[in-house]
PyMOL Python script that loads the backbone (N, CA, C, O; Angstrom):
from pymol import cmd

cmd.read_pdbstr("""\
ATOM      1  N   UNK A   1       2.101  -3.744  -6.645  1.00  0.00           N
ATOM      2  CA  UNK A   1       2.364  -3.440  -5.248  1.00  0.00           C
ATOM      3  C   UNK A   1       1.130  -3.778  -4.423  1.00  0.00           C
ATOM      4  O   UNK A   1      -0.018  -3.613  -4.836  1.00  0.00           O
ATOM      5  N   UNK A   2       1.425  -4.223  -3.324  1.00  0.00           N
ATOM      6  CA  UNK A   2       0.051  -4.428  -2.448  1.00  0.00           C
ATOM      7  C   UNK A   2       0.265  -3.370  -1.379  1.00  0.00           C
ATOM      8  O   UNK A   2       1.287  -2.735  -1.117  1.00  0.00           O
ATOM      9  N   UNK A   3      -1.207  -3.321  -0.699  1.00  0.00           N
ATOM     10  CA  UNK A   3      -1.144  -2.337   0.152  1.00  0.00           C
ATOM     11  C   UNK A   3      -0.289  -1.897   1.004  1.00  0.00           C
ATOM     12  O   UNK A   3      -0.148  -0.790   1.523  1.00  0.00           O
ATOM     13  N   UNK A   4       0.209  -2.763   1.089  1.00  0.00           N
ATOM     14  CA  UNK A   4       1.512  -2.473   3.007  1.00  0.00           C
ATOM     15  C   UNK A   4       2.670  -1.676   2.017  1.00  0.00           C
ATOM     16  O   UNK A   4       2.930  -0.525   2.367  1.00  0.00           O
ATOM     17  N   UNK A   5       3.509  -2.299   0.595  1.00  0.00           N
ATOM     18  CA  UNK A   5       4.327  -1.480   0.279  1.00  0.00           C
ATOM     19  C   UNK A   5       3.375   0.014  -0.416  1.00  0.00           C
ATOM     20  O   UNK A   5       3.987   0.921  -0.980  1.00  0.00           O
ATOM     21  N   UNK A   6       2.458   0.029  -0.314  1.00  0.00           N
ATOM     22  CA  UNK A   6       1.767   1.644  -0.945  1.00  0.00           C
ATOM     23  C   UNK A   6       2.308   2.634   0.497  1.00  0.00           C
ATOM     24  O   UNK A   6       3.044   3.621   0.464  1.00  0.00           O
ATOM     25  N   UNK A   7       1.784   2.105   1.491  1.00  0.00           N
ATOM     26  CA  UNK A   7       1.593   2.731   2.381  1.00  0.00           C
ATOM     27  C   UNK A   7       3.160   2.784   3.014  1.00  0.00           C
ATOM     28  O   UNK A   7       3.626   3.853   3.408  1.00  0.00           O
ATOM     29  N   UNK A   8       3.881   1.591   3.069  1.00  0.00           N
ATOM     30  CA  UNK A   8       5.701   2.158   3.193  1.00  0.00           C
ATOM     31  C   UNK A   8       6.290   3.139   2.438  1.00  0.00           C
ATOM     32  O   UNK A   8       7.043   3.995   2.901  1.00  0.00           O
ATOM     33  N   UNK A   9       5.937   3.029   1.183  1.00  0.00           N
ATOM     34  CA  UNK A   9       6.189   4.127   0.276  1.00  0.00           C
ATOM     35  C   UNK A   9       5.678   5.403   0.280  1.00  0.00           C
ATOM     36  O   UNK A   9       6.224   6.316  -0.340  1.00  0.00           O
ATOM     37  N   UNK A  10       4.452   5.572   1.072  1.00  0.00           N
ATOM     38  CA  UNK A  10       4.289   6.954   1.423  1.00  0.00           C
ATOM     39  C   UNK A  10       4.295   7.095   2.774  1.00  0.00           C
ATOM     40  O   UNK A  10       3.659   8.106   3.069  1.00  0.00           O
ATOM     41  N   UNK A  11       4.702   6.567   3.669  1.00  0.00           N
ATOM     42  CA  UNK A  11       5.694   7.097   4.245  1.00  0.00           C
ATOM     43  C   UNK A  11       6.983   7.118   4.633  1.00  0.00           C
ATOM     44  O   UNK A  11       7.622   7.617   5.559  1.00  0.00           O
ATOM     45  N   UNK A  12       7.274   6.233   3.384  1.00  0.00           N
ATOM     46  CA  UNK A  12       9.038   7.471   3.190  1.00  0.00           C
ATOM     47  C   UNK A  12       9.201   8.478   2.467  1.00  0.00           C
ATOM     48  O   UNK A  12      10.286   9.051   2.367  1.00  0.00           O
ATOM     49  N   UNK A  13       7.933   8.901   1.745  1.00  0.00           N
ATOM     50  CA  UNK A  13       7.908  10.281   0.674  1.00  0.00           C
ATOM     51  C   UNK A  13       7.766  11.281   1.876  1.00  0.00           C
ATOM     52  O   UNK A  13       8.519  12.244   2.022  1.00  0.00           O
ATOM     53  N   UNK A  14       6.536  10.907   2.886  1.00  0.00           N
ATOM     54  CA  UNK A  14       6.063  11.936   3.844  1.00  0.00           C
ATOM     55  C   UNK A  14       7.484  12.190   5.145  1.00  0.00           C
ATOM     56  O   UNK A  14       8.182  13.203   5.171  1.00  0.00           O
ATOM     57  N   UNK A  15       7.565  11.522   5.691  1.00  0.00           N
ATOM     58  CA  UNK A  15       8.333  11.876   6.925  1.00  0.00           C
ATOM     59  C   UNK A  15       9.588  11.082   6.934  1.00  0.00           C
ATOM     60  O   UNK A  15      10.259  11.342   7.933  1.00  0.00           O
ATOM     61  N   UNK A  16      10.159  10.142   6.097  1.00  0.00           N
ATOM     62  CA  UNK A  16      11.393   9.591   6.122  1.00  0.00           C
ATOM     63  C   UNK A  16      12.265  10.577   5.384  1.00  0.00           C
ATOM     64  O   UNK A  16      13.416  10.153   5.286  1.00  0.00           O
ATOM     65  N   UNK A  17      12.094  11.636   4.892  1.00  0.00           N
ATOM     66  CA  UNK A  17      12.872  12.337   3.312  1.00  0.00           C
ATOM     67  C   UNK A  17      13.753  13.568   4.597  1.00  0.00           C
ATOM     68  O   UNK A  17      14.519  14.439   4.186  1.00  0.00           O
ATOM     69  N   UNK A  18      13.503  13.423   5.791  1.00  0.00           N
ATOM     70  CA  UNK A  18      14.600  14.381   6.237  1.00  0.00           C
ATOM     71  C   UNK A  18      14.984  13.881   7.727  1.00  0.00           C
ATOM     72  O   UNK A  18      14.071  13.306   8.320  1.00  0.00           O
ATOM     73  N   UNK A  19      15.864  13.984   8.217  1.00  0.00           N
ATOM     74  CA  UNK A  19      16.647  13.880   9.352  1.00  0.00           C
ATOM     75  C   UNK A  19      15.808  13.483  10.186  1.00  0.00           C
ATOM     76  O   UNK A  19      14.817  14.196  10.027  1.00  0.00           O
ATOM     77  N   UNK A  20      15.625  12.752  10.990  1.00  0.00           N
ATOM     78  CA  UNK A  20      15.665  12.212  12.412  1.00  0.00           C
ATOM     79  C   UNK A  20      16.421  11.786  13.350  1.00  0.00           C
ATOM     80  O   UNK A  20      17.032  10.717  13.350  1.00  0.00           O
ATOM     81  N   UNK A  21      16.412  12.513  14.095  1.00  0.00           N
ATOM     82  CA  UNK A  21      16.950  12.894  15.852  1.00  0.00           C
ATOM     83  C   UNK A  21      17.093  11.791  16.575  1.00  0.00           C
ATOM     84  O   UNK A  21      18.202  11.465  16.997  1.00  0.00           O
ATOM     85  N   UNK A  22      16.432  11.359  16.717  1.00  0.00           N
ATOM     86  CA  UNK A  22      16.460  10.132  17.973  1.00  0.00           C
ATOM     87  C   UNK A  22      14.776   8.894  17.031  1.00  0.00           C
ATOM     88  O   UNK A  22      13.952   8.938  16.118  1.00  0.00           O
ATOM     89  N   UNK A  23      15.497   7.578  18.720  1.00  0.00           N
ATOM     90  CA  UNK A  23      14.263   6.454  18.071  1.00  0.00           C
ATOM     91  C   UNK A  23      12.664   7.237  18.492  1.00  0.00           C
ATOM     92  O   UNK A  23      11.669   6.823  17.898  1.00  0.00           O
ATOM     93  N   UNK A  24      12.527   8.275  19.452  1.00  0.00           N
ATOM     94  CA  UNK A  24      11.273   8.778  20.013  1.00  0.00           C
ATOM     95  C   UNK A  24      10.787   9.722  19.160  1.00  0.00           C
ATOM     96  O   UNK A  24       9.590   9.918  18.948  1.00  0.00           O
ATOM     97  N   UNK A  25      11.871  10.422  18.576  1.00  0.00           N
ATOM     98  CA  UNK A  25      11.142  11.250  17.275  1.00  0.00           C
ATOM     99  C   UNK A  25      10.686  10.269  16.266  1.00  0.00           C
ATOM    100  O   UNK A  25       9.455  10.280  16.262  1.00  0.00           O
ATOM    101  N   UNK A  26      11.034   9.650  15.637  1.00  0.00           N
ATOM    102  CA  UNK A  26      11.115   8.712  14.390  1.00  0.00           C
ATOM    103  C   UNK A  26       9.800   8.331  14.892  1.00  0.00           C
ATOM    104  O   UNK A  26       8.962   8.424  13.995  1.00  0.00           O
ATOM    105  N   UNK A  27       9.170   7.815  16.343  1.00  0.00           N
ATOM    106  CA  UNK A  27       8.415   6.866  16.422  1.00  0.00           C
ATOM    107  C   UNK A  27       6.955   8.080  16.017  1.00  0.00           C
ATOM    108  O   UNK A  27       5.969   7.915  15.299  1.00  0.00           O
ATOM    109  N   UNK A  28       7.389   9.218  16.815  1.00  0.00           N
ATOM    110  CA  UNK A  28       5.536  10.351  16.824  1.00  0.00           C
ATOM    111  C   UNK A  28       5.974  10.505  15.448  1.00  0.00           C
ATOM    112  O   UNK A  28       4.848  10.594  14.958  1.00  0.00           O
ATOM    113  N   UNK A  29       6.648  10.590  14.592  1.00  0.00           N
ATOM    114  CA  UNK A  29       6.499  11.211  12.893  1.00  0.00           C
ATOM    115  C   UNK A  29       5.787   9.998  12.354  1.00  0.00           C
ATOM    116  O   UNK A  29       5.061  10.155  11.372  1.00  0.00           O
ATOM    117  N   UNK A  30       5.902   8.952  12.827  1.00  0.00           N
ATOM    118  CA  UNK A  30       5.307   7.687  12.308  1.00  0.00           C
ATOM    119  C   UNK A  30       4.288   7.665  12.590  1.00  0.00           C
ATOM    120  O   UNK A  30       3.476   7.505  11.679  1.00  0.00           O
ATOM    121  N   UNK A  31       3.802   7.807  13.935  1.00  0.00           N
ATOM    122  CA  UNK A  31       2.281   8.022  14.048  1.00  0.00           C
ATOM    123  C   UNK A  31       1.228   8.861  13.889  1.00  0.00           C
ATOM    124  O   UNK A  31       0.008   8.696  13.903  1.00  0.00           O
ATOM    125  N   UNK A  32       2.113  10.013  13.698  1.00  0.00           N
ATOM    126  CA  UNK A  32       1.183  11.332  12.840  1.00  0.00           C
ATOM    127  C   UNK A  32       0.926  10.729  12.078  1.00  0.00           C
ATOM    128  O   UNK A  32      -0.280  10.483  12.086  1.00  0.00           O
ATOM    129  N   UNK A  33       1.702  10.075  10.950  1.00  0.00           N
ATOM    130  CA  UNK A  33       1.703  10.138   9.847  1.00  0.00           C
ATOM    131  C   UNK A  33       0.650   8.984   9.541  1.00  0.00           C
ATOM    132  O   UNK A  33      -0.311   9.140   8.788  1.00  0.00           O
ATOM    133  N   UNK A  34       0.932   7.883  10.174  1.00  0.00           N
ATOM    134  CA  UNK A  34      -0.500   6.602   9.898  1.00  0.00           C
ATOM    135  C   UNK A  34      -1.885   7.078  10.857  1.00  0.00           C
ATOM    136  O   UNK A  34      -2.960   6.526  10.624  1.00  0.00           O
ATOM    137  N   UNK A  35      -1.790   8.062  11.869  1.00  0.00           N
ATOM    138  CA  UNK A  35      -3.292   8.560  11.986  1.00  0.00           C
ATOM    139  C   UNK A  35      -3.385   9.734  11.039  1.00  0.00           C
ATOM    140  O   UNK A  35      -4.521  10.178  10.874  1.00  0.00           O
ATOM    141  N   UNK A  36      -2.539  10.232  10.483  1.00  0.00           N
ATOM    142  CA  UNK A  36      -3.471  11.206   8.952  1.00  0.00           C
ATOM    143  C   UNK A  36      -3.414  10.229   7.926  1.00  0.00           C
ATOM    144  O   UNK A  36      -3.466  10.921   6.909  1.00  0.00           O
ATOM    145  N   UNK A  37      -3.351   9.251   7.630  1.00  0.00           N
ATOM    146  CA  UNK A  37      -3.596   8.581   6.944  1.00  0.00           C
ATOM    147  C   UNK A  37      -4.786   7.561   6.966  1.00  0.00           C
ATOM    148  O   UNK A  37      -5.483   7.148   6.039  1.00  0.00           O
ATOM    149  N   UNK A  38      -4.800   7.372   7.871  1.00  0.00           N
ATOM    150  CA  UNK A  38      -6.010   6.518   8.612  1.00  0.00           C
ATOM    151  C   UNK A  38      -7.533   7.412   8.704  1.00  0.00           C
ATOM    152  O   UNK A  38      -8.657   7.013   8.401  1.00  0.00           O
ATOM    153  N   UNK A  39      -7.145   8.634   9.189  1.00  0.00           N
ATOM    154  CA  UNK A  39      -8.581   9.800   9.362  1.00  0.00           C
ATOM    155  C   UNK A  39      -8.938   9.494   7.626  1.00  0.00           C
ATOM    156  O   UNK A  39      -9.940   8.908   7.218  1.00  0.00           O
ATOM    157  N   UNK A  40      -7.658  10.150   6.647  1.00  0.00           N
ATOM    158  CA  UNK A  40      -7.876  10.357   5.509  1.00  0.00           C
ATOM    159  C   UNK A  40      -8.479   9.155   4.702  1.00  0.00           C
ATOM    160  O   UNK A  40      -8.891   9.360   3.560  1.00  0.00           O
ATOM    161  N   UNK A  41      -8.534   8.061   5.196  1.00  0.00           N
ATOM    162  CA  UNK A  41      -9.279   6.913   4.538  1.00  0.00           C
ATOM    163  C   UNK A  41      -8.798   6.376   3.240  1.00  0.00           C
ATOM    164  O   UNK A  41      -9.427   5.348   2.991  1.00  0.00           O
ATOM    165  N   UNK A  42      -7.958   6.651   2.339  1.00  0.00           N
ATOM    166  CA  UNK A  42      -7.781   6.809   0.565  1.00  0.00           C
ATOM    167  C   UNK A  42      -8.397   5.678   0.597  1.00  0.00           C
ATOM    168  O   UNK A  42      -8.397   5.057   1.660  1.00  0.00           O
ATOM    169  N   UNK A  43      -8.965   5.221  -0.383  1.00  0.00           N
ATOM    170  CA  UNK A  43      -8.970   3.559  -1.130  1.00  0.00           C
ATOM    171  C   UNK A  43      -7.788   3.221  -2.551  1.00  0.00           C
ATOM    172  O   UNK A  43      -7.098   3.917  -3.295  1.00  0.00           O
ATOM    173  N   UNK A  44      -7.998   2.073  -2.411  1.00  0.00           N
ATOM    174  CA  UNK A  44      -7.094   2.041  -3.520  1.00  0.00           C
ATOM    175  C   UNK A  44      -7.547   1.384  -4.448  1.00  0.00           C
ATOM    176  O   UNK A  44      -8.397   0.499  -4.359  1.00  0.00           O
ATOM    177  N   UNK A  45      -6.907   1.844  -5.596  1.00  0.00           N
ATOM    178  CA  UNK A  45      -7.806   1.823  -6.961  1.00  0.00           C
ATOM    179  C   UNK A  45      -6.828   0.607  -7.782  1.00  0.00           C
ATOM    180  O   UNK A  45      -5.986   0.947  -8.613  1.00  0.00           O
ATOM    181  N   UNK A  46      -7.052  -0.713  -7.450  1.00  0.00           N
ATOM    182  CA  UNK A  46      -6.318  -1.388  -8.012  1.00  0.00           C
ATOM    183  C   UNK A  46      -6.152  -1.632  -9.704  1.00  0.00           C
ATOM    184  O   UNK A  46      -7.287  -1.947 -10.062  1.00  0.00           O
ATOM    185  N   UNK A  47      -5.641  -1.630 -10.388  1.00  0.00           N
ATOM    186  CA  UNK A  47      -5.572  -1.450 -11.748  1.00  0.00           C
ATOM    187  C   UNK A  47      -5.802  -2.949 -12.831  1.00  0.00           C
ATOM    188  O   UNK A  47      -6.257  -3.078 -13.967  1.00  0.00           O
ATOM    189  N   UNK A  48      -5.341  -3.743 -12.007  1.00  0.00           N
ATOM    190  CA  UNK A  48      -5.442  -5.216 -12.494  1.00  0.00           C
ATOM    191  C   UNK A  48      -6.251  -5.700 -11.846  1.00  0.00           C
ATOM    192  O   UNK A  48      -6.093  -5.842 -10.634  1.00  0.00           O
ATOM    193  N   UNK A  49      -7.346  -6.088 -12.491  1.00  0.00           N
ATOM    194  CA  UNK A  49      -8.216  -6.746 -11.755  1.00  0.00           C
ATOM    195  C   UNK A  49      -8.351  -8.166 -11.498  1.00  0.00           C
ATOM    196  O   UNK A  49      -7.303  -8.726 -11.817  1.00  0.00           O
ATOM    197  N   UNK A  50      -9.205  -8.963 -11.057  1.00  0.00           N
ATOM    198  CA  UNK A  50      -8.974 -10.348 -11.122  1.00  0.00           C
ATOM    199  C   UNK A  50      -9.775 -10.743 -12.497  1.00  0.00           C
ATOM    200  O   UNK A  50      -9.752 -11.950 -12.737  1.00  0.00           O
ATOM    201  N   UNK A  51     -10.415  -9.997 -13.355  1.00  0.00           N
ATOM    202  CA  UNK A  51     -10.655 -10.400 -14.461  1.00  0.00           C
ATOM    203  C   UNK A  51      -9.476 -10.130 -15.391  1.00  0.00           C
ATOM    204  O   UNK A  51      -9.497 -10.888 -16.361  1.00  0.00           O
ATOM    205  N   UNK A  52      -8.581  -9.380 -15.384  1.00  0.00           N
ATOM    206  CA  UNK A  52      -7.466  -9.155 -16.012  1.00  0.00           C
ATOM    207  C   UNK A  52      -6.910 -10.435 -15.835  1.00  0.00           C
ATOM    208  O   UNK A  52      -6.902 -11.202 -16.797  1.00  0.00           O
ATOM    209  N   UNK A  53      -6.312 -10.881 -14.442  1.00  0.00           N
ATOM    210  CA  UNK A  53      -5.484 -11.939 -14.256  1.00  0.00           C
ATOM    211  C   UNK A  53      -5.882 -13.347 -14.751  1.00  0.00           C
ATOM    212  O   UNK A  53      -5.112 -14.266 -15.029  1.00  0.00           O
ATOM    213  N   UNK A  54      -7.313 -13.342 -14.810  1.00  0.00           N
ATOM    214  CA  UNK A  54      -8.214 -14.755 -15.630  1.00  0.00           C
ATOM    215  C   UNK A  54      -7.723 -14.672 -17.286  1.00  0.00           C
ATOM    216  O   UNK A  54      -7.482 -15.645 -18.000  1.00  0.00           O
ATOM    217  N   UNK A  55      -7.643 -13.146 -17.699  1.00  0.00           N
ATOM    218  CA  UNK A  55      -7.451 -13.563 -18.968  1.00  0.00           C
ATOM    219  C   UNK A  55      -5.989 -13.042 -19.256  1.00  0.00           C
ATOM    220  O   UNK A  55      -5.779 -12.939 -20.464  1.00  0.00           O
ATOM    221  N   UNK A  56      -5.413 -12.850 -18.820  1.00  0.00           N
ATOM    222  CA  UNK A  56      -3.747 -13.120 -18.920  1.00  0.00           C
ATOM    223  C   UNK A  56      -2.843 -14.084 -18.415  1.00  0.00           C
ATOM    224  O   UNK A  56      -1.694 -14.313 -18.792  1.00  0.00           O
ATOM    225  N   UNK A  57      -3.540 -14.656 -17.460  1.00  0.00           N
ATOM    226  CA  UNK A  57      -3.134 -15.649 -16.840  1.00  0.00           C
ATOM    227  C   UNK A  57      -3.839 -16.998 -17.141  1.00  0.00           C
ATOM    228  O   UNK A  57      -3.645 -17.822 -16.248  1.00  0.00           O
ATOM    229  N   UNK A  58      -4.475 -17.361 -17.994  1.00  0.00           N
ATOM    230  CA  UNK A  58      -5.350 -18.315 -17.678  1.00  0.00           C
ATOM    231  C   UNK A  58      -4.767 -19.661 -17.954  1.00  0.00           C
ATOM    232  O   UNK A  58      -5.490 -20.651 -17.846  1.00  0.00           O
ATOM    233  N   UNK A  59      -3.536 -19.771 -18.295  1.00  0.00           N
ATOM    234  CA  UNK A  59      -2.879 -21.051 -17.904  1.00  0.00           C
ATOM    235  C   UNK A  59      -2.968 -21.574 -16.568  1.00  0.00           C
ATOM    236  O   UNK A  59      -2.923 -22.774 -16.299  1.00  0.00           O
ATOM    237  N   UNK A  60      -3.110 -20.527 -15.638  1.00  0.00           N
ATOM    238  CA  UNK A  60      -2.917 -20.605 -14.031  1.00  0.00           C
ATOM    239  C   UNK A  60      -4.042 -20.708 -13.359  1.00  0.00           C
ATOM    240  O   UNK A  60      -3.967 -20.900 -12.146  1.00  0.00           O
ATOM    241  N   UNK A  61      -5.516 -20.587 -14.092  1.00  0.00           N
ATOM    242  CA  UNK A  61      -6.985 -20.762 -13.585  1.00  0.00           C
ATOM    243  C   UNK A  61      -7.412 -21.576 -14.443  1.00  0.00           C
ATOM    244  O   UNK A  61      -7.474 -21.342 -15.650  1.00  0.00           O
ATOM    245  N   UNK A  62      -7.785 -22.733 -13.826  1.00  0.00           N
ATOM    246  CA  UNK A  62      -8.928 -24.002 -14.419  1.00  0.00           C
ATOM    247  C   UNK A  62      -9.796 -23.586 -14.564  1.00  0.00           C
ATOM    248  O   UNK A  62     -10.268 -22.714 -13.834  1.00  0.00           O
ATOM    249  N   UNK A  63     -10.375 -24.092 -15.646  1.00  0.00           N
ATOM    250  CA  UNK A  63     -11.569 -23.870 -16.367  1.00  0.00           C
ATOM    251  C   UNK A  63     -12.504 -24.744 -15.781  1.00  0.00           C
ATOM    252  O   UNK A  63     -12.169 -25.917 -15.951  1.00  0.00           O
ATOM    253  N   UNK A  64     -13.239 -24.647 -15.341  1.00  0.00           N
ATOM    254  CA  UNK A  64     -14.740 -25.846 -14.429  1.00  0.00           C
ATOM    255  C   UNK A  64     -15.865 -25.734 -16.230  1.00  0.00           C
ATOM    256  O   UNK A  64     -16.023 -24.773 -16.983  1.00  0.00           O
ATOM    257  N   UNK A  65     -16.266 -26.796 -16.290  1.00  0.00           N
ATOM    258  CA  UNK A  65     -17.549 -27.069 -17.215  1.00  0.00           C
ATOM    259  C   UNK A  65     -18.546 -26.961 -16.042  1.00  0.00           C
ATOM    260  O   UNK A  65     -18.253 -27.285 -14.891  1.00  0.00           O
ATOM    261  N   UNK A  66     -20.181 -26.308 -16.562  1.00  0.00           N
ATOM    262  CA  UNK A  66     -21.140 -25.867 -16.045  1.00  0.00           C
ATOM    263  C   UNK A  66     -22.183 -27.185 -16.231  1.00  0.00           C
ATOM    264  O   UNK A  66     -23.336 -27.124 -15.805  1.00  0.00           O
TER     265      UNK A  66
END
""", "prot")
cmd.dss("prot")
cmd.show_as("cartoon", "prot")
cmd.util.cbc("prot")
cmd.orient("prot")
């Protein structure tokens, strides 16, 4: 997953999981929700790294001689 679906995905855990009223509610639950997210800073801890992908992938990265 890359960042934009992390962050769609939490917020449909946070404020999509119950009823909304109108497009003007929907819009302030949305923006609470990306300025507490934004104050809160998380980083993300990617799990695959690009040294992973060199050596699982390395059909797909050329090898350069030094």
């Amino acid at each position: 997953m890359n960042i934009a679906e992390i962050e769609l995905a939490v917020l449909s855990n946070m404020c999509l999981t119950q009823r909304i009223p109108d497009k003007d509610h929907l819009r302030r639950e949305i923006e609470a929700n990306i300025n507490a997210r934004n104050a809160k800073a998380a980083p993300v801890n990617w799990r695959f790294t690009s040294q992973d992908a060199r050596r699982k992938l390395a059909r797909l990265y050329p090898r350069f001689l030094n």
